[in-house]
N, C-alpha and C positions, 0 to 999 in steps of 0.2 A: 893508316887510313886507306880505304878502297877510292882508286881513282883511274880515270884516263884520258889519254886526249886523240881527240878524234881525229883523222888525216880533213885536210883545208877543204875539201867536196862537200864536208858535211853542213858549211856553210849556208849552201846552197839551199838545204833542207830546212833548217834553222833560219832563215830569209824567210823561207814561203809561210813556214808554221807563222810568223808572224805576219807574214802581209795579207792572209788570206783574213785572220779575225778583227786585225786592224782596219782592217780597210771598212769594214761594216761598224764600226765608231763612225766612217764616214771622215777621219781623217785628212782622207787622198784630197777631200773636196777644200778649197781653202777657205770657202766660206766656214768652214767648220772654227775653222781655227781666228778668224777674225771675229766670229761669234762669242768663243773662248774670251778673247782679248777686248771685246763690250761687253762683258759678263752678262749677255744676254743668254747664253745658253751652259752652262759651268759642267758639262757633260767629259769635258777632255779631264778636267779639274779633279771630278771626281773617279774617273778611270785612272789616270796614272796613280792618284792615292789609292786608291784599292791595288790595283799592280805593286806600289813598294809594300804596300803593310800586309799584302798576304805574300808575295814575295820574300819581304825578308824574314820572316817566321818560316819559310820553306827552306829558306836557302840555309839558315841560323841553325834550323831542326834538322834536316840532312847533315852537316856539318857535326853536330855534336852527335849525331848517330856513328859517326866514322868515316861518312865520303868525305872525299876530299875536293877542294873548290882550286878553279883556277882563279884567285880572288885578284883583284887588279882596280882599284881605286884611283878616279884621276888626282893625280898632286894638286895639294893646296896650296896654290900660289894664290893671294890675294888679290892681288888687283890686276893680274890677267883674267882670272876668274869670275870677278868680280863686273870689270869694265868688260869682257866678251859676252856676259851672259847679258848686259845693257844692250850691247850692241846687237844680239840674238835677237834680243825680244821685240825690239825696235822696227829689223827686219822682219819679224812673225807678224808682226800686226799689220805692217804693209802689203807686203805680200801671201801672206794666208801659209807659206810654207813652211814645213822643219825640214831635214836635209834630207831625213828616210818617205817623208809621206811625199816628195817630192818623184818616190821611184812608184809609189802606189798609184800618186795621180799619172805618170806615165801606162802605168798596166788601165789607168780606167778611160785613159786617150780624151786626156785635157789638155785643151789647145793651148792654154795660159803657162803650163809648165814646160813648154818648149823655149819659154822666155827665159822662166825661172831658172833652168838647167843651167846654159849659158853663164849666169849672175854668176852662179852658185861654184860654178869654177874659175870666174875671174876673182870671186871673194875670196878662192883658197889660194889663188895664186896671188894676191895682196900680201895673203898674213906670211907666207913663204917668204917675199921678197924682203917684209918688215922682221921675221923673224931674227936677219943677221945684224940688223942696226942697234944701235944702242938702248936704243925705244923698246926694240921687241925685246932683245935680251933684260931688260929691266923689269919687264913687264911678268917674266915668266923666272926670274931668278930674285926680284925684291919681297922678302916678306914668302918665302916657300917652307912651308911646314912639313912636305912631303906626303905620304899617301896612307893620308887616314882616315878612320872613321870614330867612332862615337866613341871607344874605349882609349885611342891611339892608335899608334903603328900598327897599321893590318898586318906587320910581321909577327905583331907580339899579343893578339887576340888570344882570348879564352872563349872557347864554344859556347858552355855554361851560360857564365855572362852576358854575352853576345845575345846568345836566344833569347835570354830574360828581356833585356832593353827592346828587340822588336816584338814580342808578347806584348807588351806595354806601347809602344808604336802603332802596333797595328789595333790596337784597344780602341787609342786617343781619334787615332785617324776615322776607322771605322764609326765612334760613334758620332764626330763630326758631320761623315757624309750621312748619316740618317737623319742631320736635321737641317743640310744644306738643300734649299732646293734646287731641282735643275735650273729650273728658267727664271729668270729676275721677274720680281712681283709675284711667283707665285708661293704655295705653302708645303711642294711634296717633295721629297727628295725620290732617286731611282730608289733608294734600299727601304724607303717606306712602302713602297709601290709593291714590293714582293708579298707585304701582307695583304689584310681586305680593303686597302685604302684605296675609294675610290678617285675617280679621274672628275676634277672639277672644270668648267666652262672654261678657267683661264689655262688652263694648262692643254686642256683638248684644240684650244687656238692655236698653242704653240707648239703643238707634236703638228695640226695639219699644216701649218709652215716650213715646220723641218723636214719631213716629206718633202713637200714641193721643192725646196731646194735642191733636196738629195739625188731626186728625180730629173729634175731639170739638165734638159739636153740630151738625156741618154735616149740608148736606143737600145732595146728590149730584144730576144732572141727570137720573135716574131716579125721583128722589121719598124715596130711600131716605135716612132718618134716621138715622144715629150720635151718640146724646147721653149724656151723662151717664156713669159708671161701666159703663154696659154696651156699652162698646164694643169691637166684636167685629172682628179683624182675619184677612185673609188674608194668603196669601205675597205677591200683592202689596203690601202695603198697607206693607210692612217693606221699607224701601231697603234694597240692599245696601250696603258700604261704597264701591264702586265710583261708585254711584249720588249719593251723599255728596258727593264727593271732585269728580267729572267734575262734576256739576250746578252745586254750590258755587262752583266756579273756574271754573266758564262767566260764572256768575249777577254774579261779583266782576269779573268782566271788561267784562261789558256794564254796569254800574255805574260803572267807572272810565270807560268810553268816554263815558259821558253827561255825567256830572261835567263832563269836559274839552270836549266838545263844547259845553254849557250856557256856557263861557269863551269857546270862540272864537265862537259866535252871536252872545251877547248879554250875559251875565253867570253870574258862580258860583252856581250852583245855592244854596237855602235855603227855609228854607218856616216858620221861625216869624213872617217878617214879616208875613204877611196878617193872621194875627190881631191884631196891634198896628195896619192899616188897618184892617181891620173894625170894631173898636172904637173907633178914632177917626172914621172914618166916622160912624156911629151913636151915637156919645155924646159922643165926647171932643172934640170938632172944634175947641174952642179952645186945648187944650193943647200946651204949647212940643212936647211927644218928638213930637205926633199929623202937627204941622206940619212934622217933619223928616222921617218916614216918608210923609209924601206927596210931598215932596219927591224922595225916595230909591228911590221905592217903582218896581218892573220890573213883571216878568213873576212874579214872586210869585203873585198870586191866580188867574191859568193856569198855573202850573202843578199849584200844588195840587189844582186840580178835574184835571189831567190825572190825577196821583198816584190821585186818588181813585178814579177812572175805570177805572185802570191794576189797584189791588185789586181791583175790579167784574169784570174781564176775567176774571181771574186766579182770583179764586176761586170763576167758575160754571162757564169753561170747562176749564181749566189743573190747579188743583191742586184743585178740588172743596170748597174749605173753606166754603161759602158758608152762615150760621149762621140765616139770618133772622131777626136778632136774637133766637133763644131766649138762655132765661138760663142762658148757659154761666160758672160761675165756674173762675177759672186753678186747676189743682191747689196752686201752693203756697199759694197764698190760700187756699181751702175750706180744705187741709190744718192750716190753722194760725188761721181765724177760724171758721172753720165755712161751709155753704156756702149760709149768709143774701146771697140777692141787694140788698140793701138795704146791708146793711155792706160788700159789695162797689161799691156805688153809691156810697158815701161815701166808699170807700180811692180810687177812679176820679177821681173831684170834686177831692180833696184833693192827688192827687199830681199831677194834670194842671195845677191852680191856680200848687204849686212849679214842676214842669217849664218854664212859658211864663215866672213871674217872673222863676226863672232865666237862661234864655235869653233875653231880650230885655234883662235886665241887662248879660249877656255880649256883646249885641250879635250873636248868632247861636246857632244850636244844635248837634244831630248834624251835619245836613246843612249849613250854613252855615261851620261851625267844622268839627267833625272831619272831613267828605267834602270840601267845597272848599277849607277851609283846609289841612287835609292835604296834600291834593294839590298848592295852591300851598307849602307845607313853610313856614309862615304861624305865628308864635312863639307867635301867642294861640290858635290852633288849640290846639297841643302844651298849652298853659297850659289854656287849657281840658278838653279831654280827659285830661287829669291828675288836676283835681280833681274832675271830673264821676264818671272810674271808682274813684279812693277813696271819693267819697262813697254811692256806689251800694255798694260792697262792705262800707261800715262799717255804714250804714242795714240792707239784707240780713240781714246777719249779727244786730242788732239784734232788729230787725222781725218776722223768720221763726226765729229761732233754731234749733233743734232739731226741727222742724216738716218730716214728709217733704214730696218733690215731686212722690211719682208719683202717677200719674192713678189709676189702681185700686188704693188701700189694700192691702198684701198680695198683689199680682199678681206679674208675673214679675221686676218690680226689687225687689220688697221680698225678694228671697230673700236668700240670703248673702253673693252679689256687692258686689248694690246697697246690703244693711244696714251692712254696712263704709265705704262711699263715701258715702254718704248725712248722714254725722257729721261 
C-alpha cells in the first residue's frame, strides 16, 4: 500500500484547513452549540453526519484503492466512554464549548473563552490526577474491548467490507438529513434547500436570528461595530436558504477531506490531547496519564495553534465575526441568567472544566471521537457521541428551560412563528 507520514509542522496546516471552514459553521460562537443542545437549530447535528458518512466512504474508498491509513480508533472501554461522553455533553450544554471550537473562539477574540480556557485545563488536570486511582484505572480498564470498529479489530479489517458498510452508512445518514429540518418547528432540511425548495416565513425568521447572533459583537474590517441587542441587519447580512445549504455541504465537505487526510499524513485528527500535555508539561510531569500522553502525544499542539489560526483568518477576513473580545453574552444564556458578564464567566469556567474531564476520560472528544472516530466507523466513537448528545439535550432542557433564544427580546422570532417553536 502507498503511504506516508508527514514531519509534526504539517500539523499546523491541517489545524487551519480545518479552523478556517469550521469556524463559518459558526462553531467558535457557543451560542451555536447551546442551540445544538435545545435542538433549536440541528445545523452541528447535521454537519458532523455529513462529515462521518461522506468521510468514511473516502477514507474506506482510498483504503481499498491501496493508500494506506494511519488508522487509530479510541479504545472501547465502556464505561469511561460511556460516563466521559455524559460528562462532555453536560459541560457542552453549559458552556457552549468543545475543546477545539474553544481555539476558533479564541482566533474570533471571545471574551467568554478566556474563562473557558482556564476550566478546560483544570478539567484535564482532574482526569490526570484521577487517572492513577483505582476509580480512574477501573474506569478505562473495566469492560475494554480494545480498538475497534464495525467489523472488529481495526488490525484485522478488510477494505472490501469496510467500504461496503460506510456506502450504506452514508446512505442511511444522508437520507436522514434530507428530511431533518434545521430549525425546530420547521419543514426544510439544508439538503432539501440545494434543490428548488423554497424558503418559507418560518424558517426566514430563524436564518434572520442566526444572523444576528452570528454577527453580534463583531467588529467588521471597516471599524464598524454590531453589539449587543442593537443589531441592525441588511439583506445581505440574511443568507438565503440557498446560501445555507451550498455553503454547509461545501464547508461538511472540506471537513471530511481533512479528517481523512490528517489519517493518511500522519494521524486522526483530535485536539483535546494538548491540554492534557500542557498540563503535564507544566505541573503534572510525574504523573502515570502525563507519561502516557507524552508518550502518545503527535501533532496535537500544531494543530491546535493551526485551528486557532484558522478562526483568526476566518473571522477578520472571511466571515467578519471578529469580537475583540467585547463582552458578548450568548442569547440563550443572558435570556435565562441575565446578561451579568461575570455569571457568564463562571457558566464558561465550569462547563469547559466538565467538557476536558469528560473528554480525556473518554480518551478523545468531538473531534477525536465523533469526526475521526466517525469517519473510521470506530464503536466508541458511536458510544461516545450517544451519550455526549443525551446528555447535552437533557442538561439543556434543564439548564435553559423555558428561557427564549433570540437575540433581540421580542424582535422578528419572537412573533407567532417563533412563539410556538420556541416551547
Amino acid at each position: 500500500m502507498f503511504g506516508v507520514t508527514a514531519p509534526l509542522w504539517v500539523g499546523f496546516l491541517i489545524g487551519a484547513a480545518f479552523g478556517v471552514p469550521a469556524a463559518l459553521w459558526g462553531i467558535g460562537n457557543p451560542e451555536t452549540v447551546i442551540r445544538t443542545a435545545r435542538l433549536v437549530d440541528r445545523l452541528l447535528i447535521g454537519c458532523f453526519a455529513s462529515v462521518t458518512a461522506v468521510g468514511a466512504v473516502l477514507l474506506y474508498g482510498l483504503y481499498a484503492l491501496g493508500f494506506s491509513m494511519h488508522f487509530n480508533p479510541k479504545p472501547t472501554y465502556i464505561f469511561g466512554v460511556a460516563i466521559g461522553g455524559l460528562v462532555f455533553g453536560i459541560g457542552a450544554a453549559i458552556g457552549g464549548y468543545f475543546p477545539g471550537t474553544e481555539w476558533i473562539a479564541l482566533g474570533e477574540g471571545r471574551r467568554d473563552v478566556l474563562y473557558a480556557i482556564p476550566g478546560a485545563f483544570l478539567g484535564a488536570a482532574a482526569w490526570t490526577v484521577l487517572y492513577q486511582t483505582q476509580v480512574g484505572q477501573w474506569l478505562v480498564r473495566t469492560a475494554n474491548y480494545g480498538d475497534r470498529v464495525v467489523t472488529g479489530d481495526i488490525r484485522n479489517i478488510q477494505p472490501v467490507p469496510m467500504l461496503a458498510i460506510a456506502v450504506g452508512y452514508a446512505a442511511v445518514a444522508l437520507s436522514l438529513l434530507y428530511f431533518l429540518p434545521r430549525y425546530r418547528g420547521g419543514k426544510h432540511s439544508c439538503l432539501r434547500h440545494l434543490g428548488a425548495c423554497a424558503v418559507d416565513a418560518h424558517d426566514r425568521e430563524f436564518m434572520q436570528d442566526t444572523a444576528r447572533y452570528l454577527a453580534e459583537g463583531s467588529v467588521d474590517r471597516t471599524g464598524a461595530r454590531r453589539t449587543g441587542w442593537s443589531v441592525r441587519l441588511t439583506s445581505q447580512d440574511v443568507p438565503t436558504a440557498n446560501f445555507y445549504a451550498r455553503t454547509i455541504s461545501v464547508v461538511a465537505l472540506i471537513v471530511a477531506v481533512v479528517v481523512v487526510a490528517s489519517m493518511f499524513l500522519r494521524q486522526p485528527f483530535g485536539q483535546s490531547t494538548t491540554y492534557s500535555w500542557i498540563v503535564g508539561q507544566l505541573f503534572l510531569p510525574d504523573f502515570a496519564y502525563s507519561a502516557e500522553v507524552f508518550k502518545g502525544i503527535g501533532w496535537e499542539p500544531y494543530s491546535d495553534l493551526g485551528v486557532f489560526f484558522g478562526g483568526l483568518i476566518s473571522a477578520v477576513f472571511i466571515s467578519r465575526r471578529f469580537n475583540a473580545f467585547r463582552p458578548v453574552v450568548p442569547p440563550s444564556w443572558r435570556n435565562r441568567f441575565g446578561p451579568s458578564p461575570a455569571k457568564r464567566a463562571m457558566g464558561s469556567f465550569a462547563g469547559s472544566f466538565l467538557v476536558l474531564f469528560g473528554a480525556r476520560m473518554a480518551g478523545g472528544c468531538t473531534s477525536g471521537h465523533t469526526l475521526s472516530g466517525g469517519v473510521q466507523l470506530s464503536l466508541s466513537a458511536w458510544l461516545f457521541t450517544g451519550t455526549m448528545l443525551i446528555a447535552m439535550f437533557v442538561t439543556a432542557r434543564l439548564v435553559y428551560a423555558d428561557a427564549g433564544w433570540q437575540t433581540i427580546p421580542g424582535g422578528p422570532t419572537g412573533g407567532a412563528t417563533a412563539a410556538k417553536t420556541a416551547r
